[in-house]
N, C-alpha and C positions, 0 to 999 in steps of 0.2 A: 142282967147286966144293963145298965146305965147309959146310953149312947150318950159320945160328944155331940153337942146342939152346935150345930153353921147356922148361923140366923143369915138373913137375907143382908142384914149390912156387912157383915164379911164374904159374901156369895159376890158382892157388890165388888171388894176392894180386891178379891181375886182378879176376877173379869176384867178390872179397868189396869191391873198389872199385865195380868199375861195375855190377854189382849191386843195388848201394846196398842191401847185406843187412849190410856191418859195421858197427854201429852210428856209427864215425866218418864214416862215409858215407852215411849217409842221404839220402833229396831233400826239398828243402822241399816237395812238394808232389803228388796221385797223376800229375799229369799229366806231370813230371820222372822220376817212378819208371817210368810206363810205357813215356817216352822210350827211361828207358834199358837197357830190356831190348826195346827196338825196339814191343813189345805186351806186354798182358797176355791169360794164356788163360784165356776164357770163357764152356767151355762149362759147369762148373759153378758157377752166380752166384756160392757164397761165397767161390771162389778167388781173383774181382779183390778184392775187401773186403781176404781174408786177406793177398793177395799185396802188398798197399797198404800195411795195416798194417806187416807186417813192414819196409818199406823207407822209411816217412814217419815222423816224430818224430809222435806226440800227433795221428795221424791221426781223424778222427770219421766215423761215416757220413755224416752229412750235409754233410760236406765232399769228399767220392769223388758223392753223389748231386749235390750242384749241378755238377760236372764232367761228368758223365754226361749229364743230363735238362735242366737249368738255359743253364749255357755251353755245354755239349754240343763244350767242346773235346778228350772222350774219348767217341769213337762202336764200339759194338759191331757188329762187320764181322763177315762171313763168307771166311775166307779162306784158309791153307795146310791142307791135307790136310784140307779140308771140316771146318774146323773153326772155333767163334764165338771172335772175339779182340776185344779193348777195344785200340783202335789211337787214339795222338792224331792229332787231324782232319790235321795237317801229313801225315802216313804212308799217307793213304788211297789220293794216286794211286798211288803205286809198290805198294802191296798189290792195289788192284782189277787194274793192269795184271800185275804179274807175279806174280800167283794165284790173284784171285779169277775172275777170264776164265775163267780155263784148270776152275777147276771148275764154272763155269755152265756152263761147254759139255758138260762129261763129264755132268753131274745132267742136264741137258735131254736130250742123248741119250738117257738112260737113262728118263725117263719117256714120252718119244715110243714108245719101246719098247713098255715095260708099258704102257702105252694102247690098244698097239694086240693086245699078245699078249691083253690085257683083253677084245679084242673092244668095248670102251666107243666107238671110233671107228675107221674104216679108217686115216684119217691124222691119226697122233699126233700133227703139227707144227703141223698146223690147232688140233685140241682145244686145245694147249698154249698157243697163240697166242688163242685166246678166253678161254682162260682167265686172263693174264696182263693183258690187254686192260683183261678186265673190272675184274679189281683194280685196277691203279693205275684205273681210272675212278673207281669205289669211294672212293680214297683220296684222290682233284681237291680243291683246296681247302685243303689245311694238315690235314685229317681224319686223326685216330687209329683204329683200328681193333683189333679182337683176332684172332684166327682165327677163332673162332669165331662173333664179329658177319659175318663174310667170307661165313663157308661158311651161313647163314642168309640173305644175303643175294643171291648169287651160286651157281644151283641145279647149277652145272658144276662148281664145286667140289666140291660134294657125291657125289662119284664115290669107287670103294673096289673094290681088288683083294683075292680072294680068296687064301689062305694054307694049307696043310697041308687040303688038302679032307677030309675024312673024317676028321680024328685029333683026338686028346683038346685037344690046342695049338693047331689052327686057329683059323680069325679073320679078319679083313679089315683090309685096310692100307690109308688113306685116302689119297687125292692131292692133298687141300690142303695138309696142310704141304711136299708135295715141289716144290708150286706156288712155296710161300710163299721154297724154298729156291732154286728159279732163279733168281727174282727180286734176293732178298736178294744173293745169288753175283754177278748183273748189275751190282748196284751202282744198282736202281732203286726197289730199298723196305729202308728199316734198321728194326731194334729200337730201338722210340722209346722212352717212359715207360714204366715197368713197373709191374703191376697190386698184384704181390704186395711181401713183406718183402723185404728186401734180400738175403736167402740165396735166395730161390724167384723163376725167372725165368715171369712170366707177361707178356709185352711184347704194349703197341700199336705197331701196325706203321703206317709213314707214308711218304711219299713222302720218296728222299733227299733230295731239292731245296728240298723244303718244311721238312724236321726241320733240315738245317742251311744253308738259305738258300742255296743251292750246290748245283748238280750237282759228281760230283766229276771232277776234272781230267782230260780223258783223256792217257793215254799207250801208247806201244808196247809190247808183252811183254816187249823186250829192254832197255831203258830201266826198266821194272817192276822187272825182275830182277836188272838191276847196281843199282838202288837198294837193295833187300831185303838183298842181297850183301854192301853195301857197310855198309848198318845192322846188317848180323847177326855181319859180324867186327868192327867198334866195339865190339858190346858182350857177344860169346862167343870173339872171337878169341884164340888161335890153334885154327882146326880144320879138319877133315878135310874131305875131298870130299863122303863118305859123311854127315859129321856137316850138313852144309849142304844136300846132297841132301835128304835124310830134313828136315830140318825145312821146306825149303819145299814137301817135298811137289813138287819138278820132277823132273828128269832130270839126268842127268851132264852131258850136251851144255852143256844150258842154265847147270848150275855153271860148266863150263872154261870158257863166253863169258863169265861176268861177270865170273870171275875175271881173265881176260886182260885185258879191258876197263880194268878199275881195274888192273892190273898188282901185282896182289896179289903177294907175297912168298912165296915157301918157305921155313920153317923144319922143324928135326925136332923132332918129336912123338913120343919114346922109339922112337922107329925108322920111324915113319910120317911122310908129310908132311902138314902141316899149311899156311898163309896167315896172312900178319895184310897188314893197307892199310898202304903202303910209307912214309907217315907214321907209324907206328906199331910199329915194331920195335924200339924203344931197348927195354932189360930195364926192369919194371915196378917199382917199387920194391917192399919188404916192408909186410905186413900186421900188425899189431900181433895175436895170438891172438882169435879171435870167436865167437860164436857165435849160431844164429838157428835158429824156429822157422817153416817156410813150409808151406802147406797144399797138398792134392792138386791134383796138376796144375799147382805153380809152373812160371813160365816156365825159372827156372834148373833147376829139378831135369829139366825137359822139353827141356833147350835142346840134348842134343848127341846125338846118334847112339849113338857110342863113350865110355860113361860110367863105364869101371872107375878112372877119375883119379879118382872122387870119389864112386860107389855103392860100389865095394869090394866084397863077398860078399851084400850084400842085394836082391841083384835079387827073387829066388825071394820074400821078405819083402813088398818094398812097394812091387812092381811087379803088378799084375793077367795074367793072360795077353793082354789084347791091348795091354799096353805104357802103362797107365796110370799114371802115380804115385799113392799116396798121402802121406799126412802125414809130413814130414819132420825129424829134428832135425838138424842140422848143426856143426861144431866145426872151426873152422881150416880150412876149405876142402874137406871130406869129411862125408859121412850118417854118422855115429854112433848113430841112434835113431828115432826116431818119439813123435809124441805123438797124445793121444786124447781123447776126452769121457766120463766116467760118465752115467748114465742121467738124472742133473740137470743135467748141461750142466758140471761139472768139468773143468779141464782137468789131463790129468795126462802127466806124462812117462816114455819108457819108454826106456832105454837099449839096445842092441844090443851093447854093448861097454862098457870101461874104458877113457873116453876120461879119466882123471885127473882131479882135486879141482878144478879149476878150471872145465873144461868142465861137472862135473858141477852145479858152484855155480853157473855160470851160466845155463844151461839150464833150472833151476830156476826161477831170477826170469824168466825169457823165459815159462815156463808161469806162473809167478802173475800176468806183465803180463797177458798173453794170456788167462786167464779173469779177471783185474777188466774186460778192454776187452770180451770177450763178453758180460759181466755173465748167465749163466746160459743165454745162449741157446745153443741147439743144432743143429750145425754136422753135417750128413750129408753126403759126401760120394757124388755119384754113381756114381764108380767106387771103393767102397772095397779096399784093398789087402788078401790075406789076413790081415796081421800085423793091423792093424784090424779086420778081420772077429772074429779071435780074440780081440782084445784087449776090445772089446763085447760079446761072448759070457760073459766072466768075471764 
């Protein structure tokens, strides 16, 4: 059999559609944009802001915060590869079943562990279970909390493993937040209102049932994971085994059964094979030339495994060593650049290449939208990328 060929220039015209990062395509609104990258990733706050902006026409904070806090029909989950995503409420069953399960289980083992290697308790699973107990007790009622109203309140919390005994770097590592993360991963306490500015996450923590009126729906891991599957080639497809693996954070097993399941399609992928959902193989139409400026840790710049279709030479640049992104410029369906902040909150752009007069014109007006809509505030990135590092350093 003969596989359909996706060349990278239609991998391109996908991406910049349902992306909704080419300016023709935008969403009306954060809760479409996050649809359509399945989620948004949140472990560092200003990434959903950023990552909103870039794909909403005349987006405002306070229009991402009543989504959030307000309607709360965009809730910050914990979930593939132990990490905080901004999921719309529609997405939460097939995320709690096919990811966030699977990492409560892994984080709980691991502190039954340490509790007990801690010597804090013979049986880790007892400690864990008072402790967990206790919280949602804590939070009965519709009650916000912070961590640290928790761990003041609840004296088992207050427990802490010791680190580098004897060295200059030692320390102790608390066990409420790792508390706080079984929980969160169970799918029994979310990140309600947050304390701090919209860049800095300081969250009250609440009961899920009570933050969005709703336990969330159970379902089977296998069910979990053909939904994930099926959301993740919609809106990254056509890709790899490896690219799907790695983003949810499961196993090969677990890809080929979703894949089979939905009877996903093989196409080649310049020599590899790739899937798209057997509704969606017709060739994509073309992109009109784009360009877009997305912040660290976008879901697109984060969304595939195998990224030399569209990182090109700058991995070493504005990737971290444990596979972070940073700031990204973009041109027709490939990383071109990176952009940055001066010490007053400027934004400025910085090219990596001659992507031509066009992308460079436009890219331009993307950073003077992008600092009038910051309006001077300043935007730190938690994993910044070395090209950033240096680039604030000047």
């Amino acid at each position: 059999m003969v596989l359909r060929t996706v060349d990278v220039g239609e991998r391109r015209a996908r991406l910049a559609a349902r992306h909704r990062i080419a300016p023709a395509h935008r969403a009306p609104d954060p809760v479409e944009a996050a649809k359509s990258m399945v989620c948004l990733h949140g472990t560092d706050p200003a990434t959903v802001y950023l990552s909103a902006w870039a794909r909403v026409a005349d987006l405002s904070v306070a229009e991402l915060d009543d989504a959030l806090y307000v309607d709360r029909s965009l809730v910050k989950h914990l979930a593939m590869r132990r990490t905080v995503f901004v999921f719309p409420r529609a997405a939460l069953p097939a995320a709690q079943a096919g990811a966030s399960n699977r990492v409560a289980q892994a984080q709980r083992r691991s502190v039954i562990k340490d509790i007990e290697r801690a010597e804090l308790h013979e049986d880790g699973a007892r400690w864990l279970d008072e402790a967990t107990t206790k919280v949602l007790h804590a939070l009965a009622g519709g009650r916000e909390a912070t961590s640290s109203e928790l761990r003041s309140e609840i004296p088992i919390l207050d427990a802490s493993t010791d680190y580098g005994i004897g060295k200059s770097w030692g320390g102790k590592v608390p066990f409420a937040p790792r508390v706080m993360t079984v929980l969160s991963a169970s799918g029994h306490v979310v990140r309600a209102s947050n304390n701090g500015h919209w860049r800095i996450s300081r969250p009250n923590w609440a009961r899920t049932g009570a933050w969005l009126g709703e336990e969330i729906e159970p379902r089977s891991e296998s069910e979990g994971l053909r939904e994930l599957v099926e959301m993740w080639l919609r809106a990254f497809g056509p890709g790899t085994e490896a690219d799907i693996k790695w983003w949810l954070g499961s196993t090969v097993k677990g890809v080929r059964a979703a894949l089979a399941d939905l009877a996903a399609v093989e196409v080649d992928l310049d020599g590899r094979t790739g899937y798209l959902l057997p509704e969606d193989v017709d060739p994509a139409p073309p992109v009109e030339p784009w360009g877009a400026l997305l912040p660290s840790l976008d879901p697109t710049t984060m969304g595939w495994f195998e990224r030399d279709w569209y990182l090109g030479p700058y991995k070493q640049q504005l990737f971290d060593t444990s596979g972070n992104a940073g700031p990204t410029a973009w041109w027709d369906g490939r990383i071109v650049g990176t952009w940055w902040q001066t010490d007053d909150g400027a934004v400025r752009l910085y090219m990596l290449e001659d992507a031509g007069a066009d992308a460079e014109a436009f890219l331009s007006d993307e950073a003077a939208r992008l600092d009038e809509w910051l309006g001077g505030v300043r935007v730190m990135p938690r994993f910044p990328s070395p090209l950033a590092k240096s680039l604030a350093a000047q």
